[in-house]
Structure formats: C-alpha cells, structure tokens
C-alpha positions as CSV (number, residue, x, y, z in Angstrom):
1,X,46.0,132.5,70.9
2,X,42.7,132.1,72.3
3,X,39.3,131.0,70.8
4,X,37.7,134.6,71.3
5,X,33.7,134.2,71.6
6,X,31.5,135.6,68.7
7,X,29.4,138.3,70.1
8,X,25.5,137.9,68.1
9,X,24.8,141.4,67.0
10,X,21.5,142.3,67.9
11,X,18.9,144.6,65.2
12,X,17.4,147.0,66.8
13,X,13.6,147.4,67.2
14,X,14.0,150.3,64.7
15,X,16.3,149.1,62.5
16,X,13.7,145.9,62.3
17,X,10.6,147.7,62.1
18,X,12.0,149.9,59.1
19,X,12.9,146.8,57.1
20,X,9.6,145.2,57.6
21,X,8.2,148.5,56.5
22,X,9.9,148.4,53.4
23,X,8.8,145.0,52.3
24,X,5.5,145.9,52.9
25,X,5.6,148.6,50.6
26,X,7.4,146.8,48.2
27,X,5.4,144.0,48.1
28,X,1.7,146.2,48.3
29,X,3.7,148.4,45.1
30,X,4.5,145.2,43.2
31,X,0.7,143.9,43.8
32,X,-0.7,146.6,42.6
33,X,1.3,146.8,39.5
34,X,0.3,143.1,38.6
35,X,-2.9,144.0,39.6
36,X,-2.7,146.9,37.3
37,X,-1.0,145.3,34.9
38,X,-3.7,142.7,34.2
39,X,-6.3,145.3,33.8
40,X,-5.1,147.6,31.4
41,X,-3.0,145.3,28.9
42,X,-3.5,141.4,27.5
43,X,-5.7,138.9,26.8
44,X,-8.3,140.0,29.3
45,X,-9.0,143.0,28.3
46,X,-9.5,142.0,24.2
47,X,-13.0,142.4,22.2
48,X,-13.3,138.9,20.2
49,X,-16.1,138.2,17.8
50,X,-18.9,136.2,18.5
51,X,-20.6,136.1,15.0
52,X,-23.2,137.8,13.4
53,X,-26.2,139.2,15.5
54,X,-28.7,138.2,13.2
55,X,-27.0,134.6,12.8
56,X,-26.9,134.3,16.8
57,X,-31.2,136.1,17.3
58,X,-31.8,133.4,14.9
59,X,-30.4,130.9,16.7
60,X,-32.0,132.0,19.8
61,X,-35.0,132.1,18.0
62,X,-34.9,128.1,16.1
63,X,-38.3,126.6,16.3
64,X,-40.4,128.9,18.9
65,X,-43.0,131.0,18.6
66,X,-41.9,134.7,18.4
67,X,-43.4,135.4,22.1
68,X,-41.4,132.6,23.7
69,X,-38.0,133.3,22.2
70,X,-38.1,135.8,24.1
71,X,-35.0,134.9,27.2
72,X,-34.0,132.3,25.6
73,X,-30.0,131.0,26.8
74,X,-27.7,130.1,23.9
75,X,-24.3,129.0,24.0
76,X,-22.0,131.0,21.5
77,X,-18.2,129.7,20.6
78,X,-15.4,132.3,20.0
79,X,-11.6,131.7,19.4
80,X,-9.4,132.9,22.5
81,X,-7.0,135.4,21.6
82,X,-4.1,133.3,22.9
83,X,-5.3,130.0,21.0
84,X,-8.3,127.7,21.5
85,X,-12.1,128.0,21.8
86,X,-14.4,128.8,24.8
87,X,-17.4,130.2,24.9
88,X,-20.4,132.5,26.2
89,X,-23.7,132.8,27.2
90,X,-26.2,134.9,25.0
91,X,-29.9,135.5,26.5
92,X,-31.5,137.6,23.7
93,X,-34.7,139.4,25.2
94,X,-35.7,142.0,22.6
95,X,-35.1,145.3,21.5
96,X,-32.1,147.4,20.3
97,X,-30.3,146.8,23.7
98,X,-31.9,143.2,24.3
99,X,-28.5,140.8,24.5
100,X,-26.8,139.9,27.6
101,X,-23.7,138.3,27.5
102,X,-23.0,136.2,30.4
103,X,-19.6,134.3,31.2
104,X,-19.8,130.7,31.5
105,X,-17.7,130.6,34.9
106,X,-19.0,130.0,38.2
107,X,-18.6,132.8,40.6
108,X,-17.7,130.4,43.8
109,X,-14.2,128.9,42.2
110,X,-14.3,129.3,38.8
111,X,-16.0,126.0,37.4
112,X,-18.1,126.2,34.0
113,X,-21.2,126.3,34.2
114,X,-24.4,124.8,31.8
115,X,-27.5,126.0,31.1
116,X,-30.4,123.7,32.0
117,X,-33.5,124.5,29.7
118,X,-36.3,122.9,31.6
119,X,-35.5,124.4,34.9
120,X,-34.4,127.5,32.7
121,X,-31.0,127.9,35.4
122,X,-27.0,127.8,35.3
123,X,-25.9,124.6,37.2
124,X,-22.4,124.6,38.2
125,X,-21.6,120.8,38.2
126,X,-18.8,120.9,40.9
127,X,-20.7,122.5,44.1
128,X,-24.0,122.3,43.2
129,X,-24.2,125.7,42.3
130,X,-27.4,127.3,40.8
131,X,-28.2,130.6,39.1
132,X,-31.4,132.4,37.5
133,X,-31.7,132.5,33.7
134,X,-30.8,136.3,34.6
135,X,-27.7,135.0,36.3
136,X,-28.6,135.4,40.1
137,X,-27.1,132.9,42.1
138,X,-30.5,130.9,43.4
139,X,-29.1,128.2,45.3
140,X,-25.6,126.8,46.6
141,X,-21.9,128.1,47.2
142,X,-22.0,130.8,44.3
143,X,-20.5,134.3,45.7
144,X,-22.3,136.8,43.3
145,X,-24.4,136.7,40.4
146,X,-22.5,135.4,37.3
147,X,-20.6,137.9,35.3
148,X,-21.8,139.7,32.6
149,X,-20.0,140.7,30.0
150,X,-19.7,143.7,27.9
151,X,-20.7,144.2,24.5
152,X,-20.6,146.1,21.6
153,X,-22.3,145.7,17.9
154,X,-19.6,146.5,15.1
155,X,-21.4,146.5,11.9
156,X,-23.2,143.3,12.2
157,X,-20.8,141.2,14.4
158,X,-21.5,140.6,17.8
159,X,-18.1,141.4,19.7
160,X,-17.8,140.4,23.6
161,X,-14.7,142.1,25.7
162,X,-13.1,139.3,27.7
163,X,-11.7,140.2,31.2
C-alpha cells in the first residue's frame, strides 16, 4: 500500500463569492435588527418623570429677578428605569412651550457634561469640550450640538423620553 497524496480541493471563485455574499447579508440583516431593535423596545425609548413643572420653573427661577430667570440651566435628577439615578438639563425660557431638555452627554464620546454659570456653557471635562447655553458645540472635539430631548407635560409632571 502506498501513501496516496491528498489532493487540496480548490473553491471556486463563485462558490467563494456566493458565500461572502451571504454573510454580508446576514450580518447587514442582523445589524439592522439590533439596530431596530434598540429603537422600538427598552429602556431607551421609556418616558421617566422629572417632577413637577412648577417645582422645577421655580427652581429655575430661586433668587433672580423675573427678567433674568429667563435661560437659566438646571440640573434635574430622575430614577433610570433599569435602577439608579442620572439626570438632565432643563433651560426654562418662558411660555407654554418654553423647556428644553437637554441630555447631559457629550456628543464627541459620550462624557458628562456640567454646566458652567458664569461662562453660561456645557464643559465636557475629558476633551475640553464646550457648548452654548442652547447646546451648540462652541469650542473643542464635540461632533454636533448636544441632544435634546423630548418632552411631554402629563398633568403637572414634567416627563422626559430617554433614548
């Protein structure tokens, strides 16, 4: 008995070209269902509660004159739906439609962000990051203007949909 050589089998270019086409598409179709999974279900897409709107106005408003309350940042707690606390930014500028809700994340990779009063800005500590009281990036690494986030008034809470 002799050793008998093992012949390689070689794929052809179609036979290769059809399997790489199928794990494209698989792997495109499973993106975009955990892409579309994350947006129509879970804890991004909940409403929380941030408190009552005349509790947080009031807050916005403590110890100024009622012509310079006007703008004013305030930083609101909530409880995340999955367990803990985090929080918001609420600029309240007048009028029925006069919040804006802004999220506390930098927009470059994700850092929090504070509010600086007496240069009325976001600062994000990491980069260096800055952004207008209206949430424009003004200086630094930041990618687009911070988010903001939708709201809705239920009675008198103030309730702010997470993404």
């Amino acid at each position: 008995m002799g050793l008998q050589e093992e012949v390689p089998r070689r794929l052809s270019r179609r036979k290769f070209l059809a399997a790489g086409a199928w794990v494209l598409t698989a792997g495109a179709l499973g993106g975009w269902r955990n892409r579309a999974g994350r947006t129509t279900r879970g804890p991004s897409t909940r409403w929380v509660p941030l408190g009552s709107v005349d509790r947080i106005i009031a807050q916005s408003q403590a110890g100024l004159g009622s012509a310079a309350n006007l703008g004013q940042i305030i930083q609101v707690p909530y409880r995340r739906p999955q367990g803990g606390q985090d929080f918001v930014f609420v600029r309240f500028v007048g009028g029925a439609e006069g919040l804006a809700v802004f999220s506390p994340y930098c927009t470059h990779q994700g850092a929090r962000v504070v509010f600086v009063p007496d240069r009325d800005e976001f600062y994000c500590p990491c980069h260096g990051g800055r952004y207008t009281s209206e949430g424009r990036v003004c200086a630094g690494p930041g990618e687009a203007p911070l988010g903001r986030m939708p709201w809705s008034v239920r009675g008198t809470v103030l309730w702010v949909r997470l993404w």
